[in-house]
Backbone as numpy.savetxt, mean C-alpha at the origin, in Angstrom:
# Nx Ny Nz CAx CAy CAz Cx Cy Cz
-16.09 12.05 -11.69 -17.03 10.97 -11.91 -16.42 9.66 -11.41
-17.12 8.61 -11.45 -16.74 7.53 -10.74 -15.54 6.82 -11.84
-15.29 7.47 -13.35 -14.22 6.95 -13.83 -13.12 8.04 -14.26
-13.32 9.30 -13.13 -12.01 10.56 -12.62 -10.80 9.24 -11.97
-9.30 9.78 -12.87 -8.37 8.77 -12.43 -7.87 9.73 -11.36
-7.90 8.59 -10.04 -7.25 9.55 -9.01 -6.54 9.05 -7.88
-5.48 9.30 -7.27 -4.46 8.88 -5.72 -5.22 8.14 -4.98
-5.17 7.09 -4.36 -5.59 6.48 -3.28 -4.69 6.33 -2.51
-3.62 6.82 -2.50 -2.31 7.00 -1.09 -2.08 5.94 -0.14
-2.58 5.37 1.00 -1.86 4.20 1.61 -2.83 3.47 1.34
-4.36 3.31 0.72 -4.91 1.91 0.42 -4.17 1.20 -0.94
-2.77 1.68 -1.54 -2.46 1.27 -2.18 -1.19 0.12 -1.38
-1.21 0.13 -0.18 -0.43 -0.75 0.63 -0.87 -1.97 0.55
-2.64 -2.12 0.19 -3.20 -3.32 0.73 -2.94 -4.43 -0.83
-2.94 -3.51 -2.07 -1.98 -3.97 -3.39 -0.88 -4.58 -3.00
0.01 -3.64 -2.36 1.82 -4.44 -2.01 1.20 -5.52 -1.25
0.41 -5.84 -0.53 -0.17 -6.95 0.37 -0.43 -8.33 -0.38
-1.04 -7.76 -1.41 -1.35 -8.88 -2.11 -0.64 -9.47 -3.07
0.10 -8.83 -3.80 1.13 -9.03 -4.64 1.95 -10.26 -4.04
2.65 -9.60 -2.40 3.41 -10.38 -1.68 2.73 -11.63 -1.21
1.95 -12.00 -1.07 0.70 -12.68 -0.80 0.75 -13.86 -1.70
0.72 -12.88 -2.70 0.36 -14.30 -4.37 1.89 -15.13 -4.65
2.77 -14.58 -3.84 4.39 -15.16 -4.31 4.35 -16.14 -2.67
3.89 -15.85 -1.82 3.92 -16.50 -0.47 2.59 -18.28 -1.15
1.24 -18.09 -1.57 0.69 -18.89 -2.29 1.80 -19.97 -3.17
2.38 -19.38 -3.96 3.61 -20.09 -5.03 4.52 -20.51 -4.35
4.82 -20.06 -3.21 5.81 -21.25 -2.41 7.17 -20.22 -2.89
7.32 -19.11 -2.79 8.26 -18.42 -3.76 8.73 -17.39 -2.48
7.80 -16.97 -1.03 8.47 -16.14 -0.29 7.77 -16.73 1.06
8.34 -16.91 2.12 7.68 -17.14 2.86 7.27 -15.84 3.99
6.57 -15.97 4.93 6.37 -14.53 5.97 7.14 -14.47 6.95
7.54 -15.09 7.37 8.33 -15.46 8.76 9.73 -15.58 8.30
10.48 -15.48 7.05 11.72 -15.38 6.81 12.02 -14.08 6.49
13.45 -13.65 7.19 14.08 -12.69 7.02 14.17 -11.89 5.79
13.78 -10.86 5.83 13.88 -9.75 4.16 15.25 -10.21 3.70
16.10 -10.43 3.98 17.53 -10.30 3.56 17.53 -11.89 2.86
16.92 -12.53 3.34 16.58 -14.00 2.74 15.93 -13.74 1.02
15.52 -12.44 0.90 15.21 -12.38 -0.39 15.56 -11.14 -1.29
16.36 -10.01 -0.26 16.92 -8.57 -0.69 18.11 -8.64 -0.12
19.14 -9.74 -0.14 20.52 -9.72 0.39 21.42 -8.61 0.77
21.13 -7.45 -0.11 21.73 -6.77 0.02 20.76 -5.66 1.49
19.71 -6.13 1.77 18.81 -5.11 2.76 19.72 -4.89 3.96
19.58 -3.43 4.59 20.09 -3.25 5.69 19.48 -2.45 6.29
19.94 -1.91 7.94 19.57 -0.56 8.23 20.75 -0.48 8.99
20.70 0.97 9.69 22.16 1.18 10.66 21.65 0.40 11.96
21.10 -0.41 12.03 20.88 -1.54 13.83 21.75 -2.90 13.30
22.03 -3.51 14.16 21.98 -5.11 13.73 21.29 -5.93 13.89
20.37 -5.36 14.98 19.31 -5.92 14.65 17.96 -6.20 13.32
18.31 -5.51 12.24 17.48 -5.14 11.02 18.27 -6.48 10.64
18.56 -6.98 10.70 18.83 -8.54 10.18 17.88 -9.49 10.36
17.32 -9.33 11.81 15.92 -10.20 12.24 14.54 -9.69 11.19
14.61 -8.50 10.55 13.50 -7.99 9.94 12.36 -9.10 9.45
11.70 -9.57 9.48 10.76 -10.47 8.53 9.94 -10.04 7.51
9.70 -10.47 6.51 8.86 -10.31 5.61 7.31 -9.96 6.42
7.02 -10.77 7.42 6.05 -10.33 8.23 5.67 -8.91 8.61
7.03 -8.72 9.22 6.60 -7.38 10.29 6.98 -6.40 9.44
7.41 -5.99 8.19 7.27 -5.47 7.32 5.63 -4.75 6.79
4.82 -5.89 6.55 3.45 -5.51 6.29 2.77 -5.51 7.59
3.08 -5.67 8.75 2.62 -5.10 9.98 3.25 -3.99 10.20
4.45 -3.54 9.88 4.74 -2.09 10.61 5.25 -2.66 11.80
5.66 -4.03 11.66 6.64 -4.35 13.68 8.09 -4.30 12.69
8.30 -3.82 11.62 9.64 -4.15 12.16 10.22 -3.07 12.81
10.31 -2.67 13.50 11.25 -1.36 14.15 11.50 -0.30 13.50
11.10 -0.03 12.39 11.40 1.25 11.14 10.40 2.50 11.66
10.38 3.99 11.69 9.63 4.40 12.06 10.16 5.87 11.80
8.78 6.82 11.45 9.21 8.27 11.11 9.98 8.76 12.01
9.89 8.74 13.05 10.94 9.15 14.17 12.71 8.95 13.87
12.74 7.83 13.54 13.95 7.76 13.05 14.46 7.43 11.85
13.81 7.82 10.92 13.43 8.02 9.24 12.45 8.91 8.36
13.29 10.22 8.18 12.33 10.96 8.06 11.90 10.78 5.96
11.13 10.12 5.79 11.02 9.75 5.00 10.73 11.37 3.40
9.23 11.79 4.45 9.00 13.21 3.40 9.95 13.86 3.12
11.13 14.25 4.49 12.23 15.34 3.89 13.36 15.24 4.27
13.52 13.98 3.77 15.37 13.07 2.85 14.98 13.21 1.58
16.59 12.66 1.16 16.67 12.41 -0.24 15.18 11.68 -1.19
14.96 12.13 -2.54 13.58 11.32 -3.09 14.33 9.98 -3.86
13.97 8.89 -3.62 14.48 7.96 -4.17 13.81 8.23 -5.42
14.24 7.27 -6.76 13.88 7.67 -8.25 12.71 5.70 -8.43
13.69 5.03 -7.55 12.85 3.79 -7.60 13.09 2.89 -6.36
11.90 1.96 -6.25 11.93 0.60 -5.40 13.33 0.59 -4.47
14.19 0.28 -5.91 15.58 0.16 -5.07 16.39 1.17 -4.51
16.36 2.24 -5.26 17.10 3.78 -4.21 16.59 3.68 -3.02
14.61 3.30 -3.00 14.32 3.60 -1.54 14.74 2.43 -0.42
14.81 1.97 -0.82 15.19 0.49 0.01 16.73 1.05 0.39
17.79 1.04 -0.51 19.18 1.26 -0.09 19.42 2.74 1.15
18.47 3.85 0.26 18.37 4.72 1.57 17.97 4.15 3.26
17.40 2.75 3.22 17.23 2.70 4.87 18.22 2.14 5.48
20.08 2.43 4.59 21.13 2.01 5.15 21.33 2.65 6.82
20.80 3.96 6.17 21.05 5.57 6.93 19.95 5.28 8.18
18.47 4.26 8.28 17.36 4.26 9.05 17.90 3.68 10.48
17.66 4.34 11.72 17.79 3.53 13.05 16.20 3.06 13.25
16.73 1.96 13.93 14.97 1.43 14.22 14.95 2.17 15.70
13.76 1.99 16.00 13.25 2.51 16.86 12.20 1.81 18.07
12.42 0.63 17.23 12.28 -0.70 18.19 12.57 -2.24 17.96
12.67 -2.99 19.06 13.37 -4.60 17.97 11.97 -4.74 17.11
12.73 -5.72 16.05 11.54 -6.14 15.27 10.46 -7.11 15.87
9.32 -6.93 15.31 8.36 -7.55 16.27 7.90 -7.41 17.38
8.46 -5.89 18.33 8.02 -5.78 19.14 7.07 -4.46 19.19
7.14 -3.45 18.37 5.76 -2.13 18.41 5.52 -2.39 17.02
4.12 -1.93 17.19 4.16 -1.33 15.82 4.44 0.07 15.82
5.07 0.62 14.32 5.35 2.23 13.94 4.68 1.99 12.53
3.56 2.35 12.38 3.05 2.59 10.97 4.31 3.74 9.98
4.89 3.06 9.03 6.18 3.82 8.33 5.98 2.82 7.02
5.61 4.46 5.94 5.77 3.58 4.44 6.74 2.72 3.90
8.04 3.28 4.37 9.46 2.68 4.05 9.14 0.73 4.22
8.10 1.28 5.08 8.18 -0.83 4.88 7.42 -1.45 3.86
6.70 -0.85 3.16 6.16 -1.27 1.36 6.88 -0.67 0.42
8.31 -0.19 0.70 8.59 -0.03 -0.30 9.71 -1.61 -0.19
9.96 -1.87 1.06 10.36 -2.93 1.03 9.71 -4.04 0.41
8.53 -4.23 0.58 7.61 -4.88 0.56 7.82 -5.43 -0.98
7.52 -4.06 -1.61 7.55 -3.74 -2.79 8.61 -4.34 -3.62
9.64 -4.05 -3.27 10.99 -4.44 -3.52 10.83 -5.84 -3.86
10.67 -6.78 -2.68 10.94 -8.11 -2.57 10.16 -9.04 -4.06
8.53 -7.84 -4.03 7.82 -8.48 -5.25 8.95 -8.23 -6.33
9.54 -7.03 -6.62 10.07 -7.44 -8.18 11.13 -8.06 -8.27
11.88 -8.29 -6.51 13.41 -8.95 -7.47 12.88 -10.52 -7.01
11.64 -10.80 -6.33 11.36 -12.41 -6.39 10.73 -13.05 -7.88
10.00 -11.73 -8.65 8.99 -12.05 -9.50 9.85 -11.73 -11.22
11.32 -10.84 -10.66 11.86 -10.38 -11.60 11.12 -9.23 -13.05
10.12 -8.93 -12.30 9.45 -8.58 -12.68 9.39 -6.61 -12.17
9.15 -5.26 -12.95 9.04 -4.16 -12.06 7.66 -4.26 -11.29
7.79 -3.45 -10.28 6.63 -3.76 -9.82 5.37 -3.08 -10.05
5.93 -2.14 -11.37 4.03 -1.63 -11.93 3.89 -2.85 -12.65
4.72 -3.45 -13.59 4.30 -4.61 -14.62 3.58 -5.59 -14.07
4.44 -5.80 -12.85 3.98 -7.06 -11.90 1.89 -7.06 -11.42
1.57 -5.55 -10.82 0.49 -5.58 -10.44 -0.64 -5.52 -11.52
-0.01 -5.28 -12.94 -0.75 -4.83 -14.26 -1.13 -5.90 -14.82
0.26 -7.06 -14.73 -0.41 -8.44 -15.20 -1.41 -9.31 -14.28
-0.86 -9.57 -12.74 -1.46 -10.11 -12.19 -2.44 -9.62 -11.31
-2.33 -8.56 -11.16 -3.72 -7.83 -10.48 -4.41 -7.29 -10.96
-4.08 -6.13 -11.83 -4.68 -5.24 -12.54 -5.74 -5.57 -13.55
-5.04 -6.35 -13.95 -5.87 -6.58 -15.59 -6.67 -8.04 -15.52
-6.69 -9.31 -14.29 -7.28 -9.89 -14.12 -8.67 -9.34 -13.35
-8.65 -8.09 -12.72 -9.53 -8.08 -12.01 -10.70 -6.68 -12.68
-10.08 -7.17 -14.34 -10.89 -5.50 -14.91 -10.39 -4.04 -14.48
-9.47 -3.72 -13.75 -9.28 -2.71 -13.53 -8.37 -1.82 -14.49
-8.57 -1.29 -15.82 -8.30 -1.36 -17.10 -7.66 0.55 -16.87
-8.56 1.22 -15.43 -7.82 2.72 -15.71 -6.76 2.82 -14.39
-6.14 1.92 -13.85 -5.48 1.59 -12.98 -4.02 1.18 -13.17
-3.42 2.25 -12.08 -1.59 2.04 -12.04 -1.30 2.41 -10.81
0.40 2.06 -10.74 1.32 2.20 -9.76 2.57 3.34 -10.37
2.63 4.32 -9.62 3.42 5.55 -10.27 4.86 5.22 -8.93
5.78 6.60 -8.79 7.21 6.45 -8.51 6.45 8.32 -7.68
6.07 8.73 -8.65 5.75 10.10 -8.24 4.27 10.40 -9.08
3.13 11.53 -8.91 1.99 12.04 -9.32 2.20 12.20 -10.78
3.49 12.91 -10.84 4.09 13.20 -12.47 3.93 12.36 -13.28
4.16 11.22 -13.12 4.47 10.02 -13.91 2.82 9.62 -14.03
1.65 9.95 -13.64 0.19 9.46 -13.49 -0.26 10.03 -15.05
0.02 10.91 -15.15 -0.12 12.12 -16.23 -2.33 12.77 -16.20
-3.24 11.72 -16.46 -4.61 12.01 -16.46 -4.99 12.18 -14.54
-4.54 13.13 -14.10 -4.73 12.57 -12.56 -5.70 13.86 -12.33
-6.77 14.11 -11.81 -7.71 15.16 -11.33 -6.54 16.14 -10.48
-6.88 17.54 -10.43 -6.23 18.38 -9.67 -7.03 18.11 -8.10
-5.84 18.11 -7.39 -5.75 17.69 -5.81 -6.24 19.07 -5.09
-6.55 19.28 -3.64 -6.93 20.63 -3.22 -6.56 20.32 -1.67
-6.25 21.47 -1.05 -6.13 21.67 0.31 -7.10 22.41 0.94
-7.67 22.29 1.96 -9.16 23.06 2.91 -8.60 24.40 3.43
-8.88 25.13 3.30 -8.27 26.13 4.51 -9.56 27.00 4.82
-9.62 26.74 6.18 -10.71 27.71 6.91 -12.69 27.28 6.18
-12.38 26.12 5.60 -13.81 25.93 5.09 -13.62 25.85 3.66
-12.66 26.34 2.75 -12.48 26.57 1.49 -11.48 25.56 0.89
-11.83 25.17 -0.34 -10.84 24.64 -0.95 -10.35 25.28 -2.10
-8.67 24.78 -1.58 -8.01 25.53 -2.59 -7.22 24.75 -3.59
-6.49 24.63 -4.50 -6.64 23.46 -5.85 -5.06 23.78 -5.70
-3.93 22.80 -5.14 -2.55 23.13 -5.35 -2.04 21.70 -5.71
-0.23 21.50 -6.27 -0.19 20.47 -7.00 0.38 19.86 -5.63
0.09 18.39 -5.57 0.77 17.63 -4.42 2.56 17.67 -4.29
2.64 17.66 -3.45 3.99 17.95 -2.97 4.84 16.37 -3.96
6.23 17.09 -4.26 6.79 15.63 -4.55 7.50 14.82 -4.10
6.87 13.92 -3.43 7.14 12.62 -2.81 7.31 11.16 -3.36
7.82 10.54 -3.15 7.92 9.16 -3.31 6.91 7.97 -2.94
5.93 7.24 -3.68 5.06 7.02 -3.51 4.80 5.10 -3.67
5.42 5.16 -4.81 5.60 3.79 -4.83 5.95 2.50 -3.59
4.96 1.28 -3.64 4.77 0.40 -2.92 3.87 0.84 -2.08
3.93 1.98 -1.45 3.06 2.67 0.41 2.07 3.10 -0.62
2.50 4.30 -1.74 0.85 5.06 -1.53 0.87 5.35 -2.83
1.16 4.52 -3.82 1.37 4.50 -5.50 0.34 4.37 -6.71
-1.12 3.88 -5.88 -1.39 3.40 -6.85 -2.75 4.39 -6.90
-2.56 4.51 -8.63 -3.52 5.57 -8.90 -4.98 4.88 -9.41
-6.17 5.08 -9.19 -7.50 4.68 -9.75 -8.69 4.94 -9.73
-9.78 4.95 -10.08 -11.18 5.00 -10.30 -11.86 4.73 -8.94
-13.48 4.93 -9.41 -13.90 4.50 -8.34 -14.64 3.20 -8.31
-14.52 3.23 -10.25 -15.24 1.90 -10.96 -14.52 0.88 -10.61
-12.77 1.22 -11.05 -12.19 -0.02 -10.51 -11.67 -0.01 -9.14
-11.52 0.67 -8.59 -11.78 -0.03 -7.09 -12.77 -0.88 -5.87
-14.50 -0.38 -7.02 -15.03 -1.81 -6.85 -14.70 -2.69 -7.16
-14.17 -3.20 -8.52 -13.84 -4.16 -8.77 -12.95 -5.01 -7.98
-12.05 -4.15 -7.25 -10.98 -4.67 -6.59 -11.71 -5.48 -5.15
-13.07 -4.60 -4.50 -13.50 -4.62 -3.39 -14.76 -5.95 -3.40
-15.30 -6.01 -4.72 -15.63 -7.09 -4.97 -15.18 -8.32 -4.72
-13.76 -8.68 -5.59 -12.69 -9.83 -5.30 -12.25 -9.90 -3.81
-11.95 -8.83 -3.01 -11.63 -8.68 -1.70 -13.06 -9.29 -0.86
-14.29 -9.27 -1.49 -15.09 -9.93 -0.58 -15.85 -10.81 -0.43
-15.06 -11.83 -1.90 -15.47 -12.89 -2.16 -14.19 -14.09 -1.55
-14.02 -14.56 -2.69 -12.92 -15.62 -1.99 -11.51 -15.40 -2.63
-11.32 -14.24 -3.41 -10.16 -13.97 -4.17 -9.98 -14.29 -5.80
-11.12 -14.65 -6.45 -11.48 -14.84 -7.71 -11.38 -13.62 -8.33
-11.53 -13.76 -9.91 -11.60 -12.20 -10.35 -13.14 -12.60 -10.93
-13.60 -11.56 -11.86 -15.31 -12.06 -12.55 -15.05 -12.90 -12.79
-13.80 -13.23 -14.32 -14.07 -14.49 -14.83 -13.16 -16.22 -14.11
-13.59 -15.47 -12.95 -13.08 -17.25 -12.11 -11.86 -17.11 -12.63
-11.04 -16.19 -13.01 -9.46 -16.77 -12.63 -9.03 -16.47 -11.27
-8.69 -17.17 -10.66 -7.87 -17.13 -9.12 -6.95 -16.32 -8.71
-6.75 -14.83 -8.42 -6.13 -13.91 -8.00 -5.31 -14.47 -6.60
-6.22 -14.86 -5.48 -5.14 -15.35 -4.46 -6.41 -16.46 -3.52
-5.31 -16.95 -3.14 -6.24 -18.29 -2.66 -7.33 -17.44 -1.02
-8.36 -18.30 -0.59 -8.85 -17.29 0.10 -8.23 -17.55 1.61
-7.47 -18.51 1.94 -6.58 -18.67 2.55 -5.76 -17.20 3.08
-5.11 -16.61 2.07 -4.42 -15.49 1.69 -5.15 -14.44 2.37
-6.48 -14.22 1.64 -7.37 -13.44 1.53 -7.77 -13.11 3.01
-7.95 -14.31 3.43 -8.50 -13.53 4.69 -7.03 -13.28 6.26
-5.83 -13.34 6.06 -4.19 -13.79 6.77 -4.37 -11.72 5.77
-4.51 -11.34 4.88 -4.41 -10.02 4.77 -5.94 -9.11 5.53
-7.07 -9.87 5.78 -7.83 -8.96 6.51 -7.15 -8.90 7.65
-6.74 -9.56 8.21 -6.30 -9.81 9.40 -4.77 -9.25 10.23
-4.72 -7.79 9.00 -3.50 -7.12 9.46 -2.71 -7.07 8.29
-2.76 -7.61 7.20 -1.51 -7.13 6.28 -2.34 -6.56 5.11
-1.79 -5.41 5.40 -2.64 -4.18 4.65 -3.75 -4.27 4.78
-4.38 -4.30 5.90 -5.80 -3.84 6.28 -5.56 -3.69 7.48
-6.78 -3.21 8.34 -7.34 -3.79 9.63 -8.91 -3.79 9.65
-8.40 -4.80 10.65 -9.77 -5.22 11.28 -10.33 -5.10 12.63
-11.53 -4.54 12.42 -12.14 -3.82 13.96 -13.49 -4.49 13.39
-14.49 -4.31 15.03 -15.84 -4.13 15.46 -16.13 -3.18 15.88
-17.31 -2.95 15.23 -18.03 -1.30 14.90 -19.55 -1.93 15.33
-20.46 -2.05 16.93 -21.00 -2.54 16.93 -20.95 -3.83 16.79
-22.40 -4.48 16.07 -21.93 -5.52 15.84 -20.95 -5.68 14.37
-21.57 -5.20 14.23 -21.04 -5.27 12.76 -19.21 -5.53 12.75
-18.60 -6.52 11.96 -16.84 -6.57 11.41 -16.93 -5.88 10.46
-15.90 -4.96 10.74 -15.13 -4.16 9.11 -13.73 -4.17 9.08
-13.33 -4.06 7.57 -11.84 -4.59 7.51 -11.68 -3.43 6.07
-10.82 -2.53 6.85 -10.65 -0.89 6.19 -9.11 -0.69 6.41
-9.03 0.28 5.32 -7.60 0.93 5.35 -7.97 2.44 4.76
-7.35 3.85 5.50 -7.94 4.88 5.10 -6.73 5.19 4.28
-6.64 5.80 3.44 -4.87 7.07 3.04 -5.12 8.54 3.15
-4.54 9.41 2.95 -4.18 10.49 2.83 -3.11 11.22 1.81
-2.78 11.92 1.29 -1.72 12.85 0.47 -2.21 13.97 1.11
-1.07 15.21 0.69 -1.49 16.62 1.23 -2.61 16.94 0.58
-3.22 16.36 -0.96 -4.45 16.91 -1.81 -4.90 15.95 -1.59
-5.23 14.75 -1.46 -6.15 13.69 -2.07 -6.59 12.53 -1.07
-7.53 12.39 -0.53 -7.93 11.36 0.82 -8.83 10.20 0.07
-8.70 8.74 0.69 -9.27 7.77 -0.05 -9.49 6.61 1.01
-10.15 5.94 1.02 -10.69 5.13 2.00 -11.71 3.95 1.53
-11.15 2.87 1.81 -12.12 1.49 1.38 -12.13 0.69 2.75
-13.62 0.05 2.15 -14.40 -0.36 3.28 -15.23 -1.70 3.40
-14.35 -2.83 3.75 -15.42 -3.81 3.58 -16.83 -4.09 4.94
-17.54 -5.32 4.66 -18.62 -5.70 6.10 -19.03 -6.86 5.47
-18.04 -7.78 5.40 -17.86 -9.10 5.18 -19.40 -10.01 5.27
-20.05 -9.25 6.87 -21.46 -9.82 7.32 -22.19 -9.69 6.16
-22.53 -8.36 5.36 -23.12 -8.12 4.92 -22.81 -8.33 2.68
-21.47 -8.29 2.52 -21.34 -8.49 1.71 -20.82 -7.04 0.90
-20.82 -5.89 1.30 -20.71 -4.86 1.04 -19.29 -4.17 1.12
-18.62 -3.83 -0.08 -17.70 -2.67 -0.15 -17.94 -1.31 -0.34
-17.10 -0.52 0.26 -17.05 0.92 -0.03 -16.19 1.38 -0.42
-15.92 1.99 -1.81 -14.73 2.39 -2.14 -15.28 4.18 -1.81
-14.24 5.70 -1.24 -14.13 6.40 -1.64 -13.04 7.33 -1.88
-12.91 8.19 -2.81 -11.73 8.99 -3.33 -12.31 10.36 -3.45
-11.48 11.20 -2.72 -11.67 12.23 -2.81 -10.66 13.67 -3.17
-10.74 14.59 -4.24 -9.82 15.15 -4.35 -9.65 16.13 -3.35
-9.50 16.14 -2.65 -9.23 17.14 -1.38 -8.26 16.20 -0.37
-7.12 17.03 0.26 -6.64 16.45 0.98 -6.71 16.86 2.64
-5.20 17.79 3.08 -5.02 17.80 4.00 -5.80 19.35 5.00
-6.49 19.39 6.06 -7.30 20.48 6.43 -6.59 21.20 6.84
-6.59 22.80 7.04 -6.10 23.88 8.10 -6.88 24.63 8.15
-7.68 23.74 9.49 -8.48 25.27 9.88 -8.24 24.56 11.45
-9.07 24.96 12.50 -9.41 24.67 13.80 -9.98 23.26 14.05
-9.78 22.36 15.40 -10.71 21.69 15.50 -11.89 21.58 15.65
């Protein structure tokens, strides 16, 4: 039902987006300064991962990339910070700022920066200031599925059929953590397509913000026709989810689905 608690996998990036977002507003992180300017201890095996920015982080330019970080099958970090220290071991795979490589490892950075700027963990962090201003009351950020505990059973397609297996265990937090409804992810898609208010007029993020994240940090934005839309899809091996704004029109789409990854033919 539309209040089944369930995975939304990388639209939970466009959360780390905003989080980072609301501390950039406060004058507390800027985008264009170096990660290490706020995770001192951040590294990777380049020397160039020194140039990293807070920027190209939520673009996916900084040079980090599955190719040379195999994120699913390394070690499972337990939190924020294990995963971050594991990208001692990461080669980039390009200078920063110059490709993009879509690679979660960069919200967990992301992630990171919110709790040691906000001192805050970073489920608490999105519970006070996102979560619970914007009504979203059956809504969290997990480490792993385990930790969700009310979560619908996930399923894989095979040949036309679905079959009901438990999601693999991965590390999820910051990239693809956050678990929810479909009630409150309107809610969320609402505020996303107004000016950043929540119902009751408290100010979630200035719309300034609001629209510097349609515009590539944790979203994208394309023309479909005439029509602008500003979408982010996810995936897990069980569970696919996809939100959808049309700014023209005023309209969000949230959907979640328990089914994930297909094997059959094209």
């Amino acid at each position: 039902t539309a209040a089944t608690r369930l995975p939304i996998a990388s639209l939970s990036k466009s959360f780390t987006a905003l989080a980072v977002m609301q501390l950039v507003d406060e004058g507390r992180v800027r985008l264009d300064e170096p990660v290490r300017t706020y995770l001192p201890d951040f590294a990777v095996a380049d020397p160039r991962g020194a140039d990293i920015t807070v920027r190209q982080v939520l673009t996916h330019t900084s040079g980090l990339a599955d190719a040379t970080f195999h994120e699913k099958s390394g070690p499972l970090p337990a939190s924020l910070a294990e995963g971050v220290a594991l990208l001692r071991s990461a080669r980039l795979a390009s200078a920063p700022g110059e490709k993009e490589h879509y690679h979660n490892p960069n919200y967990w950075i992301a992630a990171r920066i919110v709790e040691v700027v906000s001192g805050r963990s970073f489920g608490e962090y999105l519970r006070e200031r996102v979560f619970l201003p914007l009504g979203m009351t059956r809504t969290s950020t997990v480490a792993t599925l385990r930790q969700a505990g009310d979560v619908a059973r996930g399923h894989v397609r095979v040949l036309g059929r679905a079959f009901a297996l438990p999601e693999p265990d991965w590390f999820l937090d910051g990239a693809s953590g956050v678990v929810t409804t479909a009630d409150d992810l309107a809610q969320w898609l609402v505020m996303q397509n107004g000016d950043g208010t929540a119902p009751d007029g408290t100010r979630v993020i200035s719309a300034e913000s609001l629209r510097a994240m349609h515009d590539g940090l944790g979203w994208r934005r394309s023309v479909s026709g005439a029509a602008t839309v500003v979408q982010h899809g996810g995936w897990l091996f069980t569970f696919t989810a996809h939100q959808m704004l049309l700014p023209d029109s005023g309209y969000g789409i949230p959907v979640i689905a328990k089914v994930g990854l297909g094997l059959a033919p094209a």
